[in-house]
N, C-alpha and C positions, 0 to 999 in steps of 0.2 A: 418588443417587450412592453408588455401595456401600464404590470404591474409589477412590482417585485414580490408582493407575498406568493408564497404556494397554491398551488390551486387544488394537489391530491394530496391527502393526508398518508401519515404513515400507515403502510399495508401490515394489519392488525396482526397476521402470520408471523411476522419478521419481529412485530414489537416486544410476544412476548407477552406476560401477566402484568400489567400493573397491580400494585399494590402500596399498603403505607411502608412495608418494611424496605421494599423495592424503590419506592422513591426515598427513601432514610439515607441508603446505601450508595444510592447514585448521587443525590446532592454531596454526601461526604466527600464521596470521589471526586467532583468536580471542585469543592473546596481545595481539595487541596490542589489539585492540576492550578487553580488559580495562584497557587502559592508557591508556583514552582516543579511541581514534585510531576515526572514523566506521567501520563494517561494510564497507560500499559502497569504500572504501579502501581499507581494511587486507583486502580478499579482493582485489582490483587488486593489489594491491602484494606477496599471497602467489603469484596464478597467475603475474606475471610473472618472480620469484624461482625458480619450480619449472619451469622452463623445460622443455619436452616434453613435458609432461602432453598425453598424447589426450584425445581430446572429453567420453570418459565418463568418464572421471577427474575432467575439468575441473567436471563436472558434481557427482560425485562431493564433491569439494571447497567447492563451493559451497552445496549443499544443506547437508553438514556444520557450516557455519559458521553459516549462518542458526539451525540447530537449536539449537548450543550454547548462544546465547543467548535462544532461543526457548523450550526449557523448561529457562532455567537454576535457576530458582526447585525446579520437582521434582529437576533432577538431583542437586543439592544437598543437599536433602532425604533421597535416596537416601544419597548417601554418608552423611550423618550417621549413619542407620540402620546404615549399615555399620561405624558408629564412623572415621569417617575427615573430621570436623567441617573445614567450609573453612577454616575462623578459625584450624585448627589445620594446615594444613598449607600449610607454608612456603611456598614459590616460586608466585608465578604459573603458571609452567610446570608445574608441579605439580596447585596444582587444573587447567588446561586438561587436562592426563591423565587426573584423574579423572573428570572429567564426560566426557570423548571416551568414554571405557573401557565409562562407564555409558548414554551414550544409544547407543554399537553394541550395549550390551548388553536395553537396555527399549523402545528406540524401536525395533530392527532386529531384534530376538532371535537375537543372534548370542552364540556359544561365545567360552571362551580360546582354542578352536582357530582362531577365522577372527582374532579379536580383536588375539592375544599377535603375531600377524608384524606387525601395524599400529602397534603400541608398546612392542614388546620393545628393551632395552638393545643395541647401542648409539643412540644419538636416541629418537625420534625429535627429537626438542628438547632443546638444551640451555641453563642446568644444569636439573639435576634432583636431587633426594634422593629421591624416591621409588623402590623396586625393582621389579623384575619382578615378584615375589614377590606386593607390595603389589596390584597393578592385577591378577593373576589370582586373588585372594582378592576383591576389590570384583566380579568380574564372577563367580563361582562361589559366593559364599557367596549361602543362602537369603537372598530380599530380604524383610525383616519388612514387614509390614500396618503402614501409617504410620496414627498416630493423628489420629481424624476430628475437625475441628475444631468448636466449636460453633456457628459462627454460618455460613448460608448463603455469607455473603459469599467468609468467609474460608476456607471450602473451593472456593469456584471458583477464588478468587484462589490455593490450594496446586493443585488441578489442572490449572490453564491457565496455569499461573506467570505472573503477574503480580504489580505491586504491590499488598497489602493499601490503601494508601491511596487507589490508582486504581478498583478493584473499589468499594470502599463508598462514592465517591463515584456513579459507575455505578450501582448499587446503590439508589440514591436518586431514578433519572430510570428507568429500566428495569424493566420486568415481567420478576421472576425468569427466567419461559420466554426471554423475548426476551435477557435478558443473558448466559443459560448459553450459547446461539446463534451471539451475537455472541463473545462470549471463545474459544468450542472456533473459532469460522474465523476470528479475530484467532492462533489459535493453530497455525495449518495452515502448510505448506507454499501458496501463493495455486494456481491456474489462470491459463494465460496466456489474456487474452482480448483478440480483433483488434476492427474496427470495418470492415465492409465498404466499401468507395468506387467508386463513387459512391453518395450515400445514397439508397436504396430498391433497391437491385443485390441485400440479403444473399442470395436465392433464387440467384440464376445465381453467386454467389463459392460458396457451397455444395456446387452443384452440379458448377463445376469443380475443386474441390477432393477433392471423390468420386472424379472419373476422374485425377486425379494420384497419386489412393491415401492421402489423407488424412481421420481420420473426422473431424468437425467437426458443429456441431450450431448451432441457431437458440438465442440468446437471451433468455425472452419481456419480459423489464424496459426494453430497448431496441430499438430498431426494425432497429438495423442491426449489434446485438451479434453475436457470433462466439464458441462455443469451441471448442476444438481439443482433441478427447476421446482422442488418443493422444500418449504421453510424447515419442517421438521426437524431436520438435524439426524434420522435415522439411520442416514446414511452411515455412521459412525458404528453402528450399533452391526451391520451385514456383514455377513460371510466375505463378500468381493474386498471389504475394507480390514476386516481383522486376516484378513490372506495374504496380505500382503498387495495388493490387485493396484489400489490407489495412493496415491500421494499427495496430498495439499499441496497447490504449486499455483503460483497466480500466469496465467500464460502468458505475459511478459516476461516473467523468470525462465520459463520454458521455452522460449523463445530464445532466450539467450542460449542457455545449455545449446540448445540447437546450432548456432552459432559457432561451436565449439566443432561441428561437424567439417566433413572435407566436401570439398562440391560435388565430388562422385564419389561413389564406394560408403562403406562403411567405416566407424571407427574402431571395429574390432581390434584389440592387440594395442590401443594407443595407450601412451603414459602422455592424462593430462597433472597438470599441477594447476590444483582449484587454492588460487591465492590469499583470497579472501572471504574464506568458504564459509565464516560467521557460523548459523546454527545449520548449515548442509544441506537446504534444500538446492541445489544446483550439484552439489558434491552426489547426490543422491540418483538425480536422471545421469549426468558425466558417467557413473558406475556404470548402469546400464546399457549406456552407449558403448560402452568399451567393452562389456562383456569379461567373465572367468578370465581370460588370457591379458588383458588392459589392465592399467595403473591407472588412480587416481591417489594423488599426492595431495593431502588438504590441509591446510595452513590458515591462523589468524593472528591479528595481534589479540583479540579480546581471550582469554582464555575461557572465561562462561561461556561464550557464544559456542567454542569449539567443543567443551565439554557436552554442551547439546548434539551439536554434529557427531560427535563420539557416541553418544548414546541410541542417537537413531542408526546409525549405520550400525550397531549391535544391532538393535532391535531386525534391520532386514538383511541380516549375515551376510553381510559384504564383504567377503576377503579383499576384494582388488583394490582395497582404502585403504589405506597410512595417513598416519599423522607424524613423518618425520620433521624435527626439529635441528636445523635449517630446511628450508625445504631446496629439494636439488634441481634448481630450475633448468640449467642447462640438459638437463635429462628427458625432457618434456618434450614432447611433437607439438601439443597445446597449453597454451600459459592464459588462464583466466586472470584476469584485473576486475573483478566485480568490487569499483572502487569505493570506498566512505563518499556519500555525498548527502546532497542536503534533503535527500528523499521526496521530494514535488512532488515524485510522479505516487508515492503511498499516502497523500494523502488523504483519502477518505479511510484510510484504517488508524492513520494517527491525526485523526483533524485536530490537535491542541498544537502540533509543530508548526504551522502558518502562521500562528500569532508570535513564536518564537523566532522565527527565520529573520532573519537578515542579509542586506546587500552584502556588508562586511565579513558574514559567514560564508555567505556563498563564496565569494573571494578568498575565503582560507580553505575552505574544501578544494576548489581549481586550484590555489598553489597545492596542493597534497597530494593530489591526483596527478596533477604533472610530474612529481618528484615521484612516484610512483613508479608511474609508464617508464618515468626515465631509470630509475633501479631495476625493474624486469627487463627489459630491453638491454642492459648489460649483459646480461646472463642468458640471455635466449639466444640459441644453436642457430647456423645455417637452416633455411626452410622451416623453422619452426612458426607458427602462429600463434600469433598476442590476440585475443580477445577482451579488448574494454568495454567496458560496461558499468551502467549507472542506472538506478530507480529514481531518477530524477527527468523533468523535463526543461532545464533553463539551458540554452547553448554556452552560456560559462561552462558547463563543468561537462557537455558531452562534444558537438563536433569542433567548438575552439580548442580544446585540449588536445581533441585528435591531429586537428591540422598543424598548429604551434611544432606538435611534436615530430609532424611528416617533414615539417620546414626544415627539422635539425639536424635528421637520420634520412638520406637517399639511400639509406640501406634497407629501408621498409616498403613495401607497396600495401595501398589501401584496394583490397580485397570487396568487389561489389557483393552487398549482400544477396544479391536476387540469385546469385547461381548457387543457393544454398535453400534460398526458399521458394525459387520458380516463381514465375512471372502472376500466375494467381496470389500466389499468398502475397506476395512483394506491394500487390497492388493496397493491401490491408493495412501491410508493417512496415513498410522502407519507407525512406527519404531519399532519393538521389541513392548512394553509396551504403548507406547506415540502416541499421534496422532502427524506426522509431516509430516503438507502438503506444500510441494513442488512444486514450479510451475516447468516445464509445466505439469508435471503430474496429478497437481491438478491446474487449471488455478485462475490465480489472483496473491497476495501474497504469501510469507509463514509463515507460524503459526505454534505454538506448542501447547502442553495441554498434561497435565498427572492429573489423577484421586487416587486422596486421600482419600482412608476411613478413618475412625476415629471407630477404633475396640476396642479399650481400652477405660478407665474413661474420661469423658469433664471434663470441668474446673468445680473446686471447688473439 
């Protein structure tokens, strides 16, 4: 690594329309993400404010948001460089200028000439002390060669802006190659990735997605992965997607559901119980796995998140879903644990949670996840299978959890994932025992999952 700035600008397809109303909306949003207030939010609550934004704006705005705090760590840095230290200038509003100023300027390689209408006096935000003057000096003055840190870590962690304390924890479980990998596509813009349906169809969704005019490509990590290799976003708008055909599914997710399978046969006829089924995307392949004659039992504690799950599985007439209240876990063949954790592995969909995360959180996440395992694990029958599972990539909260809890229960065997996904795909997604997919090798997020028999006595 010679340099930390970027060398390709953002791909113009994926940016979207700049504009002044588009940068208005996205500075907002990132206002407030500074003050607290979730990403996922605070952009909700910029596009409905900027009322009339078109599509590619909307886009435009969005992608914005995520970036600023995506590489907030270099933007920063930048300015400094530029003598314009965040610590030292004032208003919130203020720095969000300067880093807006600075990623049009290093991520986009754009001039003051496209630059200065996007944040020239008057607004776009108000207050402000900063001038005009000021943001066309940060984006025209030569940007000095930041100085290279000495320790591997702590230059990944300044070029993928992350925290120096998350990196050299990383750092400690990761082979350099593997964590440079992982951090540059934690540090991306993601790929939208679907999940074909019915599973074994992706050939014919493919296919008629071709004659719709969509380019779209096979996944090899997943059997029924999908990506969608043009920016457009048309995809949404086809026959194969209002049919029912696709799912939004990131293929670490899908990979899990997968998980949920038996090492031979199918899972026709199972009753799983999707424990922590949030807004259903997992609740929604488990359906399909199991087919008319199979149960899927899906439960949360968040009751929005559920009420989403409730509404999609209307939307694709699922009879074999319930949402009873307790759920009857002793009833299950399969008991998903898709546990609360500190989400590592999403971060480039939520890059404002990196700067929020903590040692100490992570540490309450793994107690909770343990009391967890350990509540289903009461309740799961002879022969039944625990599938844990996390969107996280720090070994707190995936295979120490696992192991802790094999220490405690000789009534469990840890199930190798490869007789589930065969020795090709294993070669993609396992560790050892665990499925753990890693971006880029496995595209999207990262995930974990280990497979729990219950070979001993169930409760009672």
């Amino acid at each position: 690594m010679d340099s930390v700035w970027p060398v390709a600008p953002v791909d113009p397809e994926r940016l979207g329309r700049p504009s002044r109303r588009g940068a208005t909306a996205a500075l907002e949003a990132h206002i407030a993400v500074l003050r607290g207030e979730p990403l996922k939010a605070a952009l909700a609550n910029a596009l409905r404010e900027a009322n009339g934004l078109g599509g590619q704006e909307r886009r435009f705005t969005a992608m914005a948001v995520r970036e600023l705090s995506r590489h907030q760590r270099l933007l920063d840095l930048a300015a400094r460089l530029l003598g314009h230290t965040m610590g030292k200038v004032g208003l919130t509003e203020d720095q969000a200028l300067v880093r807006y100023a600075l990623w049009r300027r290093i991520f986009c390689g754009e001039g003051w000439t496209r630059i200065g209408p996007e944040v020239r006096l008057p607004g776009p935000v108000r207050p402000r002390t900063i001038k005009d003057d000021l943001l066309q000096r940060v984006v025209e003055l030569p940007l000095p060669e930041a100085p290279m840190p000495d320790s591997h870590a702590e230059k990944l962690a300044t070029r993928y802006s992350f925290p120096t304390w998350l990196v050299l924890r990383l750092a400690q479980v990761y082979p350099e190659d593997v964590l440079e990998g992982l951090l540059a596509a934690l540090d991306e813009e993601p790929s939208l990735h679907f999940r074909a349906r019915p599973p074994g169809t992706r050939d014919a969704v493919l296919a008629a997605l071709k004659e719709e005019g969509v380019n779209a490509e096979a996944v090899a990590a997943a059997p029924d992965a999908v990506r969608v290799t043009d920016s457009s976003h048309r995809v949404f708008e086809t026959r194969v997607m209002k049919s029912g055909r696709l799912q939004v599914q990131d293929v670490g997710s899908q990979l899990i559901s997968e998980m949920c399978r038996p090492s031979a046969g199918s899972m026709e006829g199972f009753t799983v119980a999707d424990i922590c089924a949030g807004a259903g995307g997992k609740t929604l392949a488990l359906a399909d796995f199991v087919g008319p004659r199979g149960r899927v039992l899906a439960g949360d504690r968040s009751r929005r998140r559920l009420a989403e799950a409730r509404e999609r599985v209307r939307h694709f007439s699922l009879r074999q879903v319930a949402f009873p209240h307790p759920l009857p876990l002793s009833d299950a063949d399969v008991l998903l644990v898709d546990a609360p954790c500190s989400g590592t592995g999403s971060l480039a969909r939520e890059p404002d949670q990196k700067w929020k995360l903590t040692a100490q959180e992570i540490a309450r996440y793994q107690a909770t996840q343990t009391e967890l395992l350990e509540e289903v694990s009461r309740q799961a029958k002879p022969g039944a299978l625990i599938v844990y599972a996390t969107c996280s990539v720090m070994p707190e909260e995936d295979e120490a959890v696992v192991e802790a809890f094999l220490a405690k229960h000789p009534d469990f065997t840890l199930e190798p994932v490869e007789h589930v996904l065969g020795a090709e795909r294993a070669a993609l997604a396992a560790q050892g025992p665990y499925l753990k997919a890693l971006p880029p090798k496995v595209p999207g997020g990262g995930f974990f999952a280990a497979r729990l028999r219950r070979t001993g006595p169930g409760p009672g």
